[in-house]
Steps between C-alpha positions, in 0.01 A plus 500: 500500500720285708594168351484255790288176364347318793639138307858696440499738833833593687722170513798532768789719504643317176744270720718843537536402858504894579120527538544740085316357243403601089276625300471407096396620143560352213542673156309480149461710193262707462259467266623722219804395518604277255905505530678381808525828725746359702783409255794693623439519857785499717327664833224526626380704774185399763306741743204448703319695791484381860139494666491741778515214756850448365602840509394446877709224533790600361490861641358425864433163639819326331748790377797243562381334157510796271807419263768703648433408870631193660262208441355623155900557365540101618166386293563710235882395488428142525253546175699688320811256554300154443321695129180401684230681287641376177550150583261264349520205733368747720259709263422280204463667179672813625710761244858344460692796710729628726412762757674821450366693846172524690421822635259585772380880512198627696396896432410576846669306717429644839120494394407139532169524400519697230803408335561333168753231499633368168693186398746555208735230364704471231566154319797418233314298208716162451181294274353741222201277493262700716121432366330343718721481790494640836617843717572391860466771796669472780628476778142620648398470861275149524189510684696336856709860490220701458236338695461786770473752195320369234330239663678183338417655161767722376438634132690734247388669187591552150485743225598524155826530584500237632779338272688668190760367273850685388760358247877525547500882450266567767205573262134414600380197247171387668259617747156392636205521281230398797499320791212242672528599788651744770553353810685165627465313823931453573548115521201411238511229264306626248690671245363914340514557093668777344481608142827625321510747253802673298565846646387788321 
């Protein structure tokens, strides 16, 4: 299911000014959990799936904007530098963070169509209070980048790995318990659910 509300559909490219926008999830307990899961956390690592029309974009039509190529090292450089995805005059309600790295990998990457792109980044917890705020994506191709490919409606996919929690000595605190939904339209307003639960 692809959350895209017709009243909260695809705003602009965020004011990035780089034609990248976001995606966002925002994080609750679960409901058998009845002690914070996410006391402790001091990273937190978030992955999600590129549609194949992404995979396309990045791997044919546009290669210059894959991360380690010339245009895509500038975006990504200028969002790394400026904190973007944890800011919260930018995202409001967003995780209180620092990004670590953002890694782009795609399986098969001289197989356009049939390869599987993944986002990974990494984010340095500064705020332990976590319930009930938001995950923020990016940078993602907005729908002006990817117009020829996926017709002005570029979209990415989760799992339920989707985010996981670690404490100081690396180990795995909190995972996803379930999920609303799978799919995100990049530059939406409305905002996905996950459920947290204490890893097992």
């Amino acid at each position: 299911m692809l959350l895209s509300l017709s009243t909260n559909a695809c705003g602009g490219d965020s004011n990035s000014g780089d034609g990248h926008d976001v995606i966002r999830v925002e994080m609750h307990w679960a409901e058998n959990v009845d002690v914070d899961p996410f006391v402790g956390t001091t990273r937190i690592q978030a992955r999600l799936k590129y549609s194949q029309c992404i995979n396309q974009f990045y791997l044919a039509d546009s290669p210059e904007y894959q991360f380690d190529s010339i245009d895509g090292e500038k975006v990504l450089n200028d969002w790394m530098e400026s904190n973007r995805i944890c800011d919260e005059s930018e995202y409001e309600g967003v995780i209180g963070c620092e990004v670590d790295s953002v890694q782009q990998v795609f399986i098969d990457p001289n197989n356009p169509d049939a390869a599987q792109g993944l986002l990974t980044i990494n984010f340095s917890i500064t705020d332990d209070k976590l319930t009930g705020r938001k995950v923020v994506f990016g940078p993602l191709p907005g729908a002006g980048l990817t117009d020829a490919t996926c017709d002005g409606k570029p979209d990415v996919t989760i799992s339920q790995d989707v985010v996981k929690g670690f404490d100081a000595n690396d180990v795995l605190l909190w995972e996803v318990s379930t999920f609303g939904y799978t799919g995100y339209r990049v530059g939406q307003t409305a905002v996905g659910e996950v459920l947290i639960k204490n890893a097992t």
